[in-house]
matplotlib code that plots the C-alpha trace (Angstrom):
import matplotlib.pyplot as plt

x = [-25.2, -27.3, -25.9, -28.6, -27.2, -24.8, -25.1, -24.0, -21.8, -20.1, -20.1, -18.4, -15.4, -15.2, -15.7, -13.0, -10.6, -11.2, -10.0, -7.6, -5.7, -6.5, -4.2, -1.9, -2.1, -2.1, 1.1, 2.8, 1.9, 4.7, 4.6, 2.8, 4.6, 5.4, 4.2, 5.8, 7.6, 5.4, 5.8, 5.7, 2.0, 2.7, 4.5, 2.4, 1.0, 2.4, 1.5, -2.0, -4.7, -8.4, -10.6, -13.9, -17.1, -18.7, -22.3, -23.5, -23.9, -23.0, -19.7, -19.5, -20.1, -18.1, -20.1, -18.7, -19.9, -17.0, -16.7, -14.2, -13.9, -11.5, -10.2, -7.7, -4.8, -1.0, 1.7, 4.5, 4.3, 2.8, 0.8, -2.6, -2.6, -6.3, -5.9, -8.0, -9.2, -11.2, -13.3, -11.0, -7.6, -4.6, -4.3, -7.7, -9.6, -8.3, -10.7, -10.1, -12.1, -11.3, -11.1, -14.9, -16.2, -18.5, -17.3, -20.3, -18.8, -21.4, -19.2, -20.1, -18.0, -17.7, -14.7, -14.5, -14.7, -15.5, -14.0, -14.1, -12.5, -10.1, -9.6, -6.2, -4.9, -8.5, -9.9, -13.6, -16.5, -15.2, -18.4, -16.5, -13.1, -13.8, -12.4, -14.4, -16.1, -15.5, -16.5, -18.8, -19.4, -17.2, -18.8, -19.9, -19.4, -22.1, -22.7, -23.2, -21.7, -22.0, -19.2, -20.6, -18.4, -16.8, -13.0, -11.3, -8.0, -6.2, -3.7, -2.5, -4.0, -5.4, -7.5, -7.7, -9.1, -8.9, -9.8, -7.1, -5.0, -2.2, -3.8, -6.0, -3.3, -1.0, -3.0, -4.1, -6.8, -5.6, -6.3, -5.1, -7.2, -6.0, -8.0, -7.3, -6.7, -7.9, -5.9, -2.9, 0.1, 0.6, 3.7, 4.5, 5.3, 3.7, 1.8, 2.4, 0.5, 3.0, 1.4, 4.6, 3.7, 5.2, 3.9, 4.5, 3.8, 5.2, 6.4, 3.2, 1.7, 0.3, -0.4, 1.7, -0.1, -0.4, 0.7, 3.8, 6.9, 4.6, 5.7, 9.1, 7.2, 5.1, 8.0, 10.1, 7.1, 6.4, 7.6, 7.2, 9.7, 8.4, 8.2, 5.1, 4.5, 0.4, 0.7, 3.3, 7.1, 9.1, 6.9, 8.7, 8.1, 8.5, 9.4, 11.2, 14.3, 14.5, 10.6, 10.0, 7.6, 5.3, 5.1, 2.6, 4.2, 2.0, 3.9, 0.8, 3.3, 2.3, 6.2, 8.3, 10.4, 10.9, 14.0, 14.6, 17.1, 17.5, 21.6, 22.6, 19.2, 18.0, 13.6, 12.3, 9.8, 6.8, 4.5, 4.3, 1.2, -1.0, -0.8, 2.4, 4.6, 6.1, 8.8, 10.0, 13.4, 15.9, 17.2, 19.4, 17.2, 13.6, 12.6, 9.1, 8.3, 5.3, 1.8, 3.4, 3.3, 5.5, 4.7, 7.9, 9.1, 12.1, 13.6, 14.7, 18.0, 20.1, 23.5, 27.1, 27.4, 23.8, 23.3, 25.6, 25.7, 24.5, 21.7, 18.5, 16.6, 17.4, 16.8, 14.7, 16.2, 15.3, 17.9, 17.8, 16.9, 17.7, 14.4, 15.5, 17.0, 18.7, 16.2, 19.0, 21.9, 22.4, 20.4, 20.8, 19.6, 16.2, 15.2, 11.5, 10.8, 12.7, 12.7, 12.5, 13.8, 12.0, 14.2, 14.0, 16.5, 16.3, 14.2, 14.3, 12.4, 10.4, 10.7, 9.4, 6.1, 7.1, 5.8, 5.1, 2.1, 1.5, 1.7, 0.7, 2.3, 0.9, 1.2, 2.5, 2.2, -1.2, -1.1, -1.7, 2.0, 0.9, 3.4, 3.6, 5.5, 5.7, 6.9, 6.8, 5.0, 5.9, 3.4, 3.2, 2.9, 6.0, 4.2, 4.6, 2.0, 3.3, 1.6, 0.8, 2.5, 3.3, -0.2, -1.8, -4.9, -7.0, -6.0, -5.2, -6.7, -7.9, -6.3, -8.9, -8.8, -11.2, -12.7, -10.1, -7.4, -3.8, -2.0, 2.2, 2.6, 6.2, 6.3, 9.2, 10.6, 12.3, 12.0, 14.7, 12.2, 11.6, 7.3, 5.9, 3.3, -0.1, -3.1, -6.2, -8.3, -5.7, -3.1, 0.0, 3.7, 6.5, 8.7, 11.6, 12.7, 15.5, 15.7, 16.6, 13.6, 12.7, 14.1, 10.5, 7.0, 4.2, 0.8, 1.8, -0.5, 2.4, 5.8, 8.6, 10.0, 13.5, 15.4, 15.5, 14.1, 11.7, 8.6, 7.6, 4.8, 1.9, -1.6, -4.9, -8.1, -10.1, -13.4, -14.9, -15.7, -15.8, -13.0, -9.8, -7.4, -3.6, -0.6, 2.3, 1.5, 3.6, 0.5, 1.5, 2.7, -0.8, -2.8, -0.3, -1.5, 0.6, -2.8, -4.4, -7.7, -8.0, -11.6, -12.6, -15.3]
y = [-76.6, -73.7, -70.4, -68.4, -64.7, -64.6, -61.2, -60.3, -62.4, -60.8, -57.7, -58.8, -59.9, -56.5, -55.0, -56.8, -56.6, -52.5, -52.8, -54.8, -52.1, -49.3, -50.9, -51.9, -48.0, -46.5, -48.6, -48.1, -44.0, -41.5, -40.5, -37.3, -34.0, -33.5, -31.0, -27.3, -26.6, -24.9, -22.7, -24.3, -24.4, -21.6, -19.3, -16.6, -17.3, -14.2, -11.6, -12.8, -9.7, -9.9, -10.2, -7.9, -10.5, -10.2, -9.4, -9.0, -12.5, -10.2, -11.5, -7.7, -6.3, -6.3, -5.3, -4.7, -3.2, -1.1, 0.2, 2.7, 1.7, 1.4, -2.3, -3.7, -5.2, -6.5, -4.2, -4.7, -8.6, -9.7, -6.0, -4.3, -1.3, 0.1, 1.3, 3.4, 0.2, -0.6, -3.7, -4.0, -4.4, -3.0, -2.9, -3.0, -5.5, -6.3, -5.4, -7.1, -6.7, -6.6, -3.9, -2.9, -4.1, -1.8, -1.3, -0.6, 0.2, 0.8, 2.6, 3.4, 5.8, 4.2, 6.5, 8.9, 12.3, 12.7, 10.9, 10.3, 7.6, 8.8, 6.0, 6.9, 6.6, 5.3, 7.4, 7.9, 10.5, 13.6, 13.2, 9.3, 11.1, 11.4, 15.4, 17.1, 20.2, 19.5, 16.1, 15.0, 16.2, 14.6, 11.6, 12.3, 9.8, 7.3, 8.7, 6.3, 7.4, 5.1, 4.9, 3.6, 3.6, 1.5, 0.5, 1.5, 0.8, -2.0, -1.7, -1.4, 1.3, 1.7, 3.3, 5.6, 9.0, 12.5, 14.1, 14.7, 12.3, 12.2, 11.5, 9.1, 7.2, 7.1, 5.4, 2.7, 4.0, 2.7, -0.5, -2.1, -2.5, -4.3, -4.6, -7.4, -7.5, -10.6, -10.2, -9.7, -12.5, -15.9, -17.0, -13.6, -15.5, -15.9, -13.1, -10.9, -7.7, -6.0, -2.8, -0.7, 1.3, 2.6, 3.0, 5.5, 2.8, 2.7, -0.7, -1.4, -0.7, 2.7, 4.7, 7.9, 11.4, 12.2, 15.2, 14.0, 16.4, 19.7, 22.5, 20.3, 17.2, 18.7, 20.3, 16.8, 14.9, 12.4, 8.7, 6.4, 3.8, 0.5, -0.6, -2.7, -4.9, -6.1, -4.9, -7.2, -6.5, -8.3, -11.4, -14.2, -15.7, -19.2, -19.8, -22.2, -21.0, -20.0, -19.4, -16.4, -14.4, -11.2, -8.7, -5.5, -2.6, -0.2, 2.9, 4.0, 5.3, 9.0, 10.2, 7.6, 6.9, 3.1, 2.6, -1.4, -3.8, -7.5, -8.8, -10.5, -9.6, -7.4, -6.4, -6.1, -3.0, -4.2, -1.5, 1.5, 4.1, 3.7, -0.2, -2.1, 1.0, 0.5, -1.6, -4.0, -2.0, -3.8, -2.3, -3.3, -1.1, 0.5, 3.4, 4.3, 7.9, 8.1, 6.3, 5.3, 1.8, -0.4, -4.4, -5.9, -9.3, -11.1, -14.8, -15.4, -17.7, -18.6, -18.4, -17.9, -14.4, -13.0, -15.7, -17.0, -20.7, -20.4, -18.4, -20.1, -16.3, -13.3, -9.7, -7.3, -3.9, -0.4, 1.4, 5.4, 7.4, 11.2, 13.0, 16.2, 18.3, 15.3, 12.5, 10.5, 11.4, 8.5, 6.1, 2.3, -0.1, -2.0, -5.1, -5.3, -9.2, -12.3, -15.0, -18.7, -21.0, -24.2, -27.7, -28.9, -28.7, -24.8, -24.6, -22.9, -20.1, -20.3, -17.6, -14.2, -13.6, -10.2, -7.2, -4.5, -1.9, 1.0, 3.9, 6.7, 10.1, 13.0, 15.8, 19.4, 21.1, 22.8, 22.6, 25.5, 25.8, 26.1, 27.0, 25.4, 26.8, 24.5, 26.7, 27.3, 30.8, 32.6, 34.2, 37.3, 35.7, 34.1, 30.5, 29.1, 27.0, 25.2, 26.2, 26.6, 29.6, 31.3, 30.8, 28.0, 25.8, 27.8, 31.0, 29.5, 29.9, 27.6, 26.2, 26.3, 23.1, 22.9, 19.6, 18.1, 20.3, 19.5, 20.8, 21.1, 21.9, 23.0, 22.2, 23.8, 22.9, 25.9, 23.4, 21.6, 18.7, 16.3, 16.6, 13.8, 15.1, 13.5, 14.1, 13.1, 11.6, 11.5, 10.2, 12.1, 11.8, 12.8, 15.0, 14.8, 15.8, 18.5, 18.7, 14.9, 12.5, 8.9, 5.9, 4.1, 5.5, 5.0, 6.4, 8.3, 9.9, 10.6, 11.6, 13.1, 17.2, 16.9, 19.6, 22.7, 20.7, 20.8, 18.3, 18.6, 16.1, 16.5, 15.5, 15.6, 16.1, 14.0, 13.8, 13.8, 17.5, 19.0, 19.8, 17.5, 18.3, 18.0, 18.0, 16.9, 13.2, 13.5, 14.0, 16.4, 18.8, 18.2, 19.1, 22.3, 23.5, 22.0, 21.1, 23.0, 22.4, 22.1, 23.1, 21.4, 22.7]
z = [-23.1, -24.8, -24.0, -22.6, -22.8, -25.6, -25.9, -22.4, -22.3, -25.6, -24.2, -20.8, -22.6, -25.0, -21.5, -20.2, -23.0, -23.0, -19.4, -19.9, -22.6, -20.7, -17.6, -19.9, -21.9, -18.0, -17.5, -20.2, -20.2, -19.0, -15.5, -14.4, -14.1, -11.0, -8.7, -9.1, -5.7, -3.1, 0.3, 3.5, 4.7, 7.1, 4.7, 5.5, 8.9, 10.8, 8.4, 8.0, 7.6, 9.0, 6.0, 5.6, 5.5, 2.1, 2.8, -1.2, -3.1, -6.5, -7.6, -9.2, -6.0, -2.3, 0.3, 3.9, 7.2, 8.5, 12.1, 13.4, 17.3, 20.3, 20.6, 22.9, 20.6, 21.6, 20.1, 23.1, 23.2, 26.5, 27.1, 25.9, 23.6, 23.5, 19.8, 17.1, 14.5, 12.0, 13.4, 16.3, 14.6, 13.6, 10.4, 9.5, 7.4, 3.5, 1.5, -2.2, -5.2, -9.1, -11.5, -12.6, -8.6, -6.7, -3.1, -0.8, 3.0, 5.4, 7.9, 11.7, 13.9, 17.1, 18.1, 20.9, 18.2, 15.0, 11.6, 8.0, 5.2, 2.5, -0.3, -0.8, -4.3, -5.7, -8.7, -7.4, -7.5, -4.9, -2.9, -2.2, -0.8, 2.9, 3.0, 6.0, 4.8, 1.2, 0.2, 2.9, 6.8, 9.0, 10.5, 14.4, 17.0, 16.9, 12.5, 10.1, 6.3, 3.1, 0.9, -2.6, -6.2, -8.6, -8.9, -11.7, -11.7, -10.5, -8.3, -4.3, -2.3, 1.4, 3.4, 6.4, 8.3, 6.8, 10.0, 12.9, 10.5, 12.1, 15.4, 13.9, 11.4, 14.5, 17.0, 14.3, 11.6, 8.7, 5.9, 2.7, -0.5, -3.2, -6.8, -8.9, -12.5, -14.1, -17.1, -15.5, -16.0, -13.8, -12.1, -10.8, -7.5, -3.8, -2.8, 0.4, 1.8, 3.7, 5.6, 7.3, 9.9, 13.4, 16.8, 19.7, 22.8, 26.1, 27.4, 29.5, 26.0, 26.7, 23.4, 23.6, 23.3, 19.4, 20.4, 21.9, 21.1, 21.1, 17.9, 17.6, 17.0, 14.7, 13.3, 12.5, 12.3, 14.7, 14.1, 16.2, 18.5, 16.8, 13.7, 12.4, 9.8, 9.5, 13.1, 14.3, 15.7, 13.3, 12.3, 10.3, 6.7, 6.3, 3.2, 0.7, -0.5, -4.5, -4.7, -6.1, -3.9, -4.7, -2.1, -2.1, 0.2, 1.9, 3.8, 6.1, 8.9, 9.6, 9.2, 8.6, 5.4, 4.8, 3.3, 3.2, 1.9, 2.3, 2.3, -0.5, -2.8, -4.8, -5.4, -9.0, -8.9, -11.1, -9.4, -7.7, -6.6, -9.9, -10.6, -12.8, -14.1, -17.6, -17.1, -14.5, -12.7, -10.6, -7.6, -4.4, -2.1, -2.1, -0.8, 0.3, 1.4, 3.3, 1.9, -1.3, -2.4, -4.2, -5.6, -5.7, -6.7, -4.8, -4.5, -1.1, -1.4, 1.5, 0.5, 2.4, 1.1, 2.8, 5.7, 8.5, 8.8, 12.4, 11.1, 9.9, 8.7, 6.4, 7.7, 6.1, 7.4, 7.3, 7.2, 7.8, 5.3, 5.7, 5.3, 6.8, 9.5, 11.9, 10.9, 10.2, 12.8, 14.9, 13.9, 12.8, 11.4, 12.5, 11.5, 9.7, 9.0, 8.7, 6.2, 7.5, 4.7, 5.6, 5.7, 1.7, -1.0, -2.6, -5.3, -9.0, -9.9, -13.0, -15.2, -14.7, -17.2, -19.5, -18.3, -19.9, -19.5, -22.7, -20.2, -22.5, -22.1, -21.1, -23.5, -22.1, -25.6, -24.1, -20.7, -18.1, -15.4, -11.3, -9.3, -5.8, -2.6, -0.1, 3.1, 6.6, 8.0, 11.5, 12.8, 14.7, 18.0, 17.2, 16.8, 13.6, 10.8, 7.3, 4.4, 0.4, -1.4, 2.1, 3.9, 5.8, 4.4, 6.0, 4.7, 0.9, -2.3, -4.1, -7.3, -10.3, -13.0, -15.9, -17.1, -19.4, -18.5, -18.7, -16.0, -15.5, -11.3, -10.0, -6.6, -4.7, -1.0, 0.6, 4.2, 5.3, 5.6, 2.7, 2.1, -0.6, -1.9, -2.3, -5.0, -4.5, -7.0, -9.8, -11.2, -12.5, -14.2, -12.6, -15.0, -12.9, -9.8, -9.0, -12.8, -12.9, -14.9, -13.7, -15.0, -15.8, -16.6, -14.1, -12.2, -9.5, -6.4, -4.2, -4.8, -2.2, -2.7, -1.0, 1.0, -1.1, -4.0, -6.9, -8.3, -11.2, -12.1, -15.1, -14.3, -16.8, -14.6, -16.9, -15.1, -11.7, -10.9, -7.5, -4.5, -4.2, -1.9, -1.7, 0.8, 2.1, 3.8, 6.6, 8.3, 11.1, 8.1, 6.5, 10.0, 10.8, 7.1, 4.3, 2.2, -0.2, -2.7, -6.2, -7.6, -10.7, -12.8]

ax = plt.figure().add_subplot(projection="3d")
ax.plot(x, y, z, "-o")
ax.set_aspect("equal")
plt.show()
């Protein structure tokens, strides 16, 4: 019989014979790596953030509407809190962008008095810092304010009010930001955004006065009875043991000192205030004055030594950290979060990228000394304010910085209340504190003066004229008149 289609029906059987190999090359092929081993699926269900909507189709650009407002939100579990938030929660939204972004927050005060938004720790134009008479008006109920500038610096920093700050911080105002460096190494492990705050709430969930405490309060500084993490009471990880995890540690409590440490482990600083520091340092505890930050790794294991059998969780504790007069005497330990360790077999941790960030050193050949007195002033009616160099904000001079000028400042603590001290708008290097250097270079914006101690930190004031404030961030110091202003020309 004539073959009609000889060509086709050549090409059939090299079609077939190709298919034929390639089963026999898929079956013959090694197996696929396997999967690397991975959280649980609710790993980080309790400590999950609100997210600010995206509004600008710019991959360059993150654009938000932000509203300060009263909202009803559950502190005590099973009661009602009508808190201060950003778009009705506590924290408020993550805002996330990458080194080189414009932010563009269109933000509405919807509060009962008047507000602003200090960027806290971002390097931006001074007209961007949110400082009430010296940056920008403060923002009336019912105002509207845009904040518009670019992100320079990678990092973890946040967000909240420079007016009535410790009012406003302690009934809820405050946010995280983090900006992204796309450069920076994989495998640095699962990421967390912890945000540590405290809460002065009754137990029908009844804010209590920000003034609670009177001069005293003021005085100590007010903490508050609960401790929060992403505005929950001890929320749980659920996690799978041996996996290395990343977590980025906000302080935004107006007082309080978080001193943590988790049984049996130890946290490998990678970051701090400015973004990674030099190099990575090991430590057994971590200590967070108030509104610095720290990006730690750790690698939850459950092991005799840290966990009971009986026990399915490790404790994150805070443990009490003597910041002054009594702020320590009889307290214990609280617990912050637990780790779940999810039902598989422990897994191994790949290992740790290098890191190591060229953190050039500033030179203090040149630079101009300012001496800083951080004290507290009786006045004649026997009433008393805290203040710069012997006189409240109000009554201070300012300090005067040139473009480009190196400065050396010497602050000094004659309280017997530890004050860290916060910068705005730059970065500096701490020298050493009571005479003593640090271990590892890094950006600083905050760092704590002890009991009858002495900072001494360098800072360059590279750009950016204008006013920039500073003071102590235990906020009810800052509002009694431990702040001052630096004016740049």
């Amino acid at each position: 019989m004539h073959d009609k289609h000889p060509l086709q029906r050549t090409l059939a059987l090299q079609l077939g014979t190709a298919i034929l190999a390639a089963l026999r090359l898929s079956c013959s092929a090694p197996a696929a790596e396997p999967l690397p081993p991975s959280q649980p699926a609710t790993f980080g269900d309790e400590l999950a953030l609100g997210v600010a909507l995206d509004l600008s189709a710019d991959p360059n650009v993150l654009e938000v509407n932000l509203e300060a407002r009263l909202g009803d939100v559950e502190l005590v579990p099973g009661k009602t809190t009508q808190a201060w938030t950003y778009d009705g929660g506590v924290p408020g939204p993550l805002l996330r962008a990458k080194v080189g972004d414009r932010l563009l927050v269109h933000f509405k005060n919807s509060l009962p008095e008047p507000t602003t938004i200090h960027w806290h720790g971002l390097r931006i134009p001074a007209a961007m810092d949110g400082v009430p008479g010296h940056s920008q008006d403060a923002i009336p109920p019912g105002g509207t304010f845009d904040y518009d500038f670019v992100l320079p610096d990678a990092g973890t920093y946040w967000y909240h009010p420079h007016f009535a700050s410790a009012k406003q911080v302690g009934n809820g105002l405050y946010g995280p930001i983090i900006v992204d460096d796309p450069l920076e190494p994989e495998g640095l492990g699962d990421e967390l955004i912890l945000v540590l705050s405290d809460a002065s709430v009754a137990a029908d969930g009844a804010l209590h006065p920000a003034d609670n405490g009177g001069s005293l309060g003021t005085l100590f500084g007010r903490e508050g009875g609960m401790l929060l993490v992403n505005g929950r009471i001890n929320p749980t990880i659920h996690a799978r043991a041996g996996l290395r995890q990343r977590w980025r540690i906000i302080n935004a409590a107006r007082s309080r000192f978080f001193q943590l440490s988790l049984p049996g482990h130890s946290f490998t600083r990678i970051g701090g205030d400015g973004g990674f520091i030099a190099t990575p340092e090991v430590s057994t505890s971590l200590a967070l004055a108030a509104a610095e930050r720290a990006d730690v790794l750790v690698e939850p294991t459950k092991t005799a030594s840290d966990v009971e059998p009986s026990e399915q969780a490790l404790v994150l504790r805070w443990t009490p950290h003597d910041r002054g007069f009594g702020t320590a005497f009889m307290r214990t330990e609280e617990d912050v979060l637990h780790i779940e360790f999810a039902n598989e077999e422990p897994a191994q941790a790949s290992p740790l990228p290098e890191l190591r960030r060229l953190i050039p050193e500033l030179d203090p050949a040149s630079a101009t000394l300012v001496d800083i007195s951080l004290t507290l002033n009786q006045r004649d009616d026997g009433t008393f304010s805290m203040g710069i160099n012997g006189v409240p904000s109000w009554e201070a001079e300012h300090v005067k910085a040139t473009l480009g000028e190196t400065q050396i400042w010497s602050v000094s603590n004659s309280m017997a209340w530890d004050h860290p001290f916060h910068l705005h708008g730059f970065f500096f290097q701490v020298l050493d504190v009571n005479g003593v250097a640090p271990t590892v270079r890094e950006w600083k914006d905050t760092a704590n003066v002890p009991v009858d101690g002495k900072l001494r930190f360098i800072v360059n004031f590279d750009a950016r004229p204008g006013m920039w404030m500073f003071h102590c961030h235990i906020l009810d110091h800052a509002d009694a008149g431990m702040m001052g202003m630096i004016r740049l020309e």
